[in-house]
C-alpha positions in Angstrom: 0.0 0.0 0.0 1.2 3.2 -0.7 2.5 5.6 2.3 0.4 7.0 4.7 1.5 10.2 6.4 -0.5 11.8 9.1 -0.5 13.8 12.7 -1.2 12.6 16.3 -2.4 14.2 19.0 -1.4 13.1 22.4 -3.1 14.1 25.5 -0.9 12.6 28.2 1.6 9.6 29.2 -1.2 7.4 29.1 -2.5 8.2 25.7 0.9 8.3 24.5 1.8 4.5 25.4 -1.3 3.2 23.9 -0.5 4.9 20.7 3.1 3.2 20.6 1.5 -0.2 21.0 -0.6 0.3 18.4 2.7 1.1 16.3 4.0 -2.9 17.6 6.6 -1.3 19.5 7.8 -3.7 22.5 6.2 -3.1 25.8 9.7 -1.7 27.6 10.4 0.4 24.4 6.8 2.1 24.8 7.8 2.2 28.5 11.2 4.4 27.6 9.4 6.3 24.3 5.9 7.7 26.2 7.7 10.6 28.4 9.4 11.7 25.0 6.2 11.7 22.9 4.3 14.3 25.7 5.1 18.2 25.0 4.1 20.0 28.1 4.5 24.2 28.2 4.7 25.4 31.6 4.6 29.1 32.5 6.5 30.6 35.9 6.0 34.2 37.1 7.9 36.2 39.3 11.9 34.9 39.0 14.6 37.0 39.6 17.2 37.2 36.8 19.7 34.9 38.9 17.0 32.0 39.3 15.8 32.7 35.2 19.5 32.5 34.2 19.9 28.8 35.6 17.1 27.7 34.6 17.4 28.5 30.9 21.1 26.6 31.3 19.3 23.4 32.8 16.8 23.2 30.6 18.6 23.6 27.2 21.0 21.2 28.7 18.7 18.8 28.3 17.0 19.8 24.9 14.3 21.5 26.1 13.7 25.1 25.8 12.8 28.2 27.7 11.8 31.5 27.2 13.4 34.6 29.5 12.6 38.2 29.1 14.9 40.5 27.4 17.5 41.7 30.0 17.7 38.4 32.5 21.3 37.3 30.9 22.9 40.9 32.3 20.2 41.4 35.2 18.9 44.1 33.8 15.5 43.5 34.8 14.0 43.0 38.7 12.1 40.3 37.6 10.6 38.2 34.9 8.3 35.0 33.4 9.8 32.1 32.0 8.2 29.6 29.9 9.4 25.8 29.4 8.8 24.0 26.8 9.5 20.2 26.5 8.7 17.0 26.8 8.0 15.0 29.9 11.4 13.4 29.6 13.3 16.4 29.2 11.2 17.5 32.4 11.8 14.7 34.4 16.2 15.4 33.6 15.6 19.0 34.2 14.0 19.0 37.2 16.1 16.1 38.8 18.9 18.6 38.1 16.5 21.8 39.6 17.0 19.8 42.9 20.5 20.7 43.3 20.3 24.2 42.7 20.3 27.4 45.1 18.2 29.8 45.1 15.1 28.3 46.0 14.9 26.1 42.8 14.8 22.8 44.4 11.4 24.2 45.9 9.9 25.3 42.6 11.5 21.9 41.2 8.7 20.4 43.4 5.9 22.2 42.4 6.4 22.1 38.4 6.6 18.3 38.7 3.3 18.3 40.9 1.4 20.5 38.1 3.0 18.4 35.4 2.1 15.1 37.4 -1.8 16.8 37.8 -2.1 17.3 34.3 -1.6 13.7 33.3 -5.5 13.4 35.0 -7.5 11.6 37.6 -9.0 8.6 37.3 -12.2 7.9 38.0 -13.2 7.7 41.6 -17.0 7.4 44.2 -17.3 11.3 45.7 -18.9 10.5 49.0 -21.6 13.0 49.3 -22.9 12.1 53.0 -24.1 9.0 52.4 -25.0 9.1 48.5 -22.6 8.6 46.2 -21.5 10.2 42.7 -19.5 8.2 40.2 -16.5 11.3 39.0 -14.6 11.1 35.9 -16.8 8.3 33.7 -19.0 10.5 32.5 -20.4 14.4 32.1 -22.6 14.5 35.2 -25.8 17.4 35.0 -26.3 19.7 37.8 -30.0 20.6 37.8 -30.6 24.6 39.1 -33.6 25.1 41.4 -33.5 28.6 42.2 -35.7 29.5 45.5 -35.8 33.1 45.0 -38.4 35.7 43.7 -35.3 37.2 41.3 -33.1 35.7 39.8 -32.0 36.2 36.6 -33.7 33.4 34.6 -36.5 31.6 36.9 -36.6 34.0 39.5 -40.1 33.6 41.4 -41.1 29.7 39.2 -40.5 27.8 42.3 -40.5 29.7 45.5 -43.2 27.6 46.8 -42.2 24.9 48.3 -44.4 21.9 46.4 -43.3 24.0 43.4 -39.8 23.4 43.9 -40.3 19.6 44.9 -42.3 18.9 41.5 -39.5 20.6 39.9 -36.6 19.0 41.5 -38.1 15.4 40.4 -38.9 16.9 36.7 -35.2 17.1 37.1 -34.3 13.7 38.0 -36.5 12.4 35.5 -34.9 14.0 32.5 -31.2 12.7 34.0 -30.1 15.5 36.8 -27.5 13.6 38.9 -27.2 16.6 41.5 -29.8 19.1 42.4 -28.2 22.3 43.4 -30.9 24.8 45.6 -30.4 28.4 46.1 -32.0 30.9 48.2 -30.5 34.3 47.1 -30.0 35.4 43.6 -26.4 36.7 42.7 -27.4 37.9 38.8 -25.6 41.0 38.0 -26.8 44.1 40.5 -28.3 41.9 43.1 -29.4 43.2 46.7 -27.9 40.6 49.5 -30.2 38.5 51.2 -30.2 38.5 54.7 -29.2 35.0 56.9 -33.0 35.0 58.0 -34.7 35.3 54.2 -32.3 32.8 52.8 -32.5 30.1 55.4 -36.4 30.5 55.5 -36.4 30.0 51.4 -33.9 27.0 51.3 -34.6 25.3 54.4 -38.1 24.3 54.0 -37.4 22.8 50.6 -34.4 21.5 51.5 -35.7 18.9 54.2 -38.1 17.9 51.5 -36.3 17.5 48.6 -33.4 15.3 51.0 -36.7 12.9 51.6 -38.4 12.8 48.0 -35.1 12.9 45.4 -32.4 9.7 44.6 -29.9 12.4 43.9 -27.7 14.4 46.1 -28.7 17.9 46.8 -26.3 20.7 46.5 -26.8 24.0 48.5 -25.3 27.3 47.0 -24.5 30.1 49.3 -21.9 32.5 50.3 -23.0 32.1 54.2 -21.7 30.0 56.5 -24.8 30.4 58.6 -26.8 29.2 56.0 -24.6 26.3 54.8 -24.4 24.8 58.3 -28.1 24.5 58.8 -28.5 23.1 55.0 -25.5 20.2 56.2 -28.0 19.8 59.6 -31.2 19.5 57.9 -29.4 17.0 55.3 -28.0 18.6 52.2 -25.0 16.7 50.5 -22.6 19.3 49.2 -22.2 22.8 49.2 -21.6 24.6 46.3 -19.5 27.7 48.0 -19.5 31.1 46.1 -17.8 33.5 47.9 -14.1 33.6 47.9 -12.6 31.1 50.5 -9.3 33.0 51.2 -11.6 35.7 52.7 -13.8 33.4 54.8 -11.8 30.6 55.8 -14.7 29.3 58.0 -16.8 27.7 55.8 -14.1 25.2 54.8 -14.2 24.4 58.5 -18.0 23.8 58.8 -17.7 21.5 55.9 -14.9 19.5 57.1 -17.0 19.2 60.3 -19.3 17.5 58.6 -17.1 15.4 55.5 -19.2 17.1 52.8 -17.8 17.4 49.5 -17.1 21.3 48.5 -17.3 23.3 45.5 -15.2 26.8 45.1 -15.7 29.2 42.6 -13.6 31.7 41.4 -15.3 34.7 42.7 -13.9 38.8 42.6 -14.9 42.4 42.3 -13.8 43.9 39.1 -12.8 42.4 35.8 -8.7 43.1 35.9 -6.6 39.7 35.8 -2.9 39.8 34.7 -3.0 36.3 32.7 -6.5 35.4 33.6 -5.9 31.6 33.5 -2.7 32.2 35.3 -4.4 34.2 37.9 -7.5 31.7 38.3 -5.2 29.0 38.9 -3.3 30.8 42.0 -6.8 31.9 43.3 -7.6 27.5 43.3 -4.2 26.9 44.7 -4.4 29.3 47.6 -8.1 28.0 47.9 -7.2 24.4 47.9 -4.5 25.4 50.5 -7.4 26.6 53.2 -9.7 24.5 52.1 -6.8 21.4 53.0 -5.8 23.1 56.1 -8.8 23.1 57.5 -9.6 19.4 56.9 -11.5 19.3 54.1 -10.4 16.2 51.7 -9.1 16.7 48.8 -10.7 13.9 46.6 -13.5 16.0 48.1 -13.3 19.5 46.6 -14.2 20.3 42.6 -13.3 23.3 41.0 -15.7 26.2 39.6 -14.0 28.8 37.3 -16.9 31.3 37.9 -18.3 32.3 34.8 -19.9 35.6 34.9 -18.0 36.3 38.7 -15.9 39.1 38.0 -15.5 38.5 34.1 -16.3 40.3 30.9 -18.3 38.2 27.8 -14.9 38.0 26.3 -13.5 36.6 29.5 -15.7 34.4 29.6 -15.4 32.9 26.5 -11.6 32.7 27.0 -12.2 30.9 30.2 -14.1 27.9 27.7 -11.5 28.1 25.4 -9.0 27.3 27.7 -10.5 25.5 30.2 -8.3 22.6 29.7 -5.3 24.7 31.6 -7.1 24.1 34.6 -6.4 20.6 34.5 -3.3 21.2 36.0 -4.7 21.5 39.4 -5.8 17.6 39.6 -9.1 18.3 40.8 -12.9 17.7 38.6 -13.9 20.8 37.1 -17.5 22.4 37.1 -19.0 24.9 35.0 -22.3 27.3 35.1 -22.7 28.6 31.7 -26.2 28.1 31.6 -28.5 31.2 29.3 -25.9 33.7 31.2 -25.4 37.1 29.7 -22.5 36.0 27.6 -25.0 33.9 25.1 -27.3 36.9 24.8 -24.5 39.1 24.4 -23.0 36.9 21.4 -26.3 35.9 20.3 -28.5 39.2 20.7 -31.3 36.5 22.6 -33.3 37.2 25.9 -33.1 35.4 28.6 -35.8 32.6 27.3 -33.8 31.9 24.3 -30.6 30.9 25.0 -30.6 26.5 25.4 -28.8 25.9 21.8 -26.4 28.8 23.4 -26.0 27.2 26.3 -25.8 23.7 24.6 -22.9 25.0 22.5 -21.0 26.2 26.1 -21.8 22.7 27.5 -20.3 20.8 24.6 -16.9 22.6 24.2 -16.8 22.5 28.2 -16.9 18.9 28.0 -14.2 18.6 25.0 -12.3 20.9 27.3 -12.3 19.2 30.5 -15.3 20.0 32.3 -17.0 17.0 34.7 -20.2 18.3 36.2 -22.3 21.0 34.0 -25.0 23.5 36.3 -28.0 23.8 33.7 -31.4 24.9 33.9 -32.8 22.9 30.9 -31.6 19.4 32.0 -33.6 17.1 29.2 -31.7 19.0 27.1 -28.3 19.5 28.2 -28.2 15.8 29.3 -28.4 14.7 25.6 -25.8 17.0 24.4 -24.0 15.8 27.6 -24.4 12.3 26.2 -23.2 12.7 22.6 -20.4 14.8 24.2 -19.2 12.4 26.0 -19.2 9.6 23.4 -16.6 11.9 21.2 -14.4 12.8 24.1 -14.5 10.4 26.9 -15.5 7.6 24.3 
């Protein structure tokens, strides 16, 4: 047959050795050739000129590259970013060298191996959610939004009554919701605060209802520890945290206390990031740092990068596109794209006419990485979850 020439695409070590064995290669050969078939870039802020300087020298020494600013080799400049660029091979020699070096380099040697070991992905694992249990990493799983309030931005006022809400939290699990995530206070953009009395008196009515009547665990979304405390006493599963946690170390306390699993979202006033995937992934890791501190497991916190919290449409957007960067934290990734203002702002649609918007969000979130997906139109968003999953996760 004539000669075939074509490209590959390999996601990670993993990937890599099942495409060598496919070539017939012998199993210690694929063994020695899958770290050299992985191309990893890795970015690092903040190095003085002296740290820069060896780095560069250790890493071409082993046929990688990286990228300095202009004015490290003379210290010219205080500071500056360096990006490497190599395989994981090239890596592995590198940073085995990094070890010996001064300057605090055998620390940072530690902490590019972890987010190079993170990226290679999790596999698939039971979260614990008090006593019901969700299956992680096997397939997309669909977060159903029931929204308690009188004004939020898309059902504000539909289910405020309690039987309301129950009808619509089984509707929900019908159509394939595996979590049901309740809210009591509204956070669309220019909303009022609700006070700890109106929120618990909206959420915790429904709450002890819906932990009776639904299969599926039930997710509480607040800022307030008050309120998140009596959800975990009256039953709820996980709490889906939306204030910053840096600024409020408590509630990773209360939800240690009582072993629930723990959603942070990036979460800030204004719209000014320096690199904005670089600066959401410090925001996790100084998250994940409290949230670890103060007993909470790790297998037990996922990872929300907040869209419409602090960004702009285009932000937004950006976030999708590179979602995938995020992977480098280890942890399952959910996303809440669902009819926000970025679709009607792309599409020119109201509020009521944004599900093949939102569909399009939830599909390239899954190719990018994304685990659990918030939605209001579940039926929907299940099946494009479905046929999502069968191209990416196969």
């Amino acid at each position: 047959m004539a000669i075939r020439v074509y490209s590959i695409e390999v996601k990670n070590k993993e990937h890599a050795l099942r495409i060598l064995t496919s070539v017939g290669a012998d199993r210690a050969g694929c063994s020695w050739m899958a770290p050299k078939a992985v191309y990893r870039l890795v970015m690092l802020e903040g190095l003085k000129p002296k740290q820069a300087n060896i780095i560069k020298q250790e890493m071409l020494g082993k046929g990688g590259e990286a990228a300095v600013a202009w004015g490290v080799i003379d210290c010219s400049v205080e500071e500056t970013k360096v990006l490497l660029m190599g395989t994981l091979k090239q890596y592995d020699a590198f940073l085995h060298k990094l070890l010996m070096q001064p300057f605090g380099l055998a620390d940072l040697s530690v902490r590019i191996r972890d987010i190079l070991n993170r990226q290679e992905g999790w596999s698939p694992y039971n979260l614990d959610c008090r006593g019901k249990t969700l299956r992680l990493g096997e397939r997309t799983l669909i977060m159903g939004i029931l929204n308690v309030t009188p004004d939020s931005f898309s059902d504000g006022g539909l289910y405020h009554e309690r039987d309301v809400a129950l009808a619509k939290a089984k509707e929900m699990v019908a159509q394939g919701a595996d979590i049901i995530d309740l809210g009591g206070e509204s956070t669309r953009p220019g909303y009022k605060t609700v006070n700890v009395e109106d929120e618990l008196s909206r959420v915790i009515p429904v709450l002890k209802e819906l932990v009776k009547e639904v299969p599926v665990p039930v997710s509480v979304d607040t800022t307030k520890p008050v309120v998140a405390r009596q959800a975990l006493e009256a039953g709820a599963h996980i709490i889906n945290n939306q204030s910053p946690l840096p600024a409020d170390p408590s509630m990773a306390g209360l939800v240690a206390e009582y072993g629930a699993p723990l959603v942070l979202m990036h979460n800030q006033q204004g719209t000014d990031y320096c690199d904005l995937i670089g600066d959401l992934t410090e925001y996790f890791q100084n998250s994940i740092q409290v949230a670890l501190a103060a007993g909470v497991a790790r297998k037990n916190i996922i990872i929300d990068p907040g869209i419409g919290f602090g960004k702009t449409a285009d932000q937004n957007l950006e976030i999708l596109r590179r979602l995938k960067e995020l992977g480098c934290l280890g942890l399952p990734v959910l996303i809440g794209t669902s009819r926000k203002s970025t679709i009607g702002k792309v599409l020119g649609l109201p509020v009521d006419q944004r599900v093949e918007g939102t569909a399009a969000t939830v599909a390239v979130g899954i190719a990018k990485g994304a685990d659990i997906v918030r939605v209001h139109d579940v039926k929907e968003m299940v099946r494009v979850a479905r046929m999502a999953d069968a191209i990416v996760r196969g």
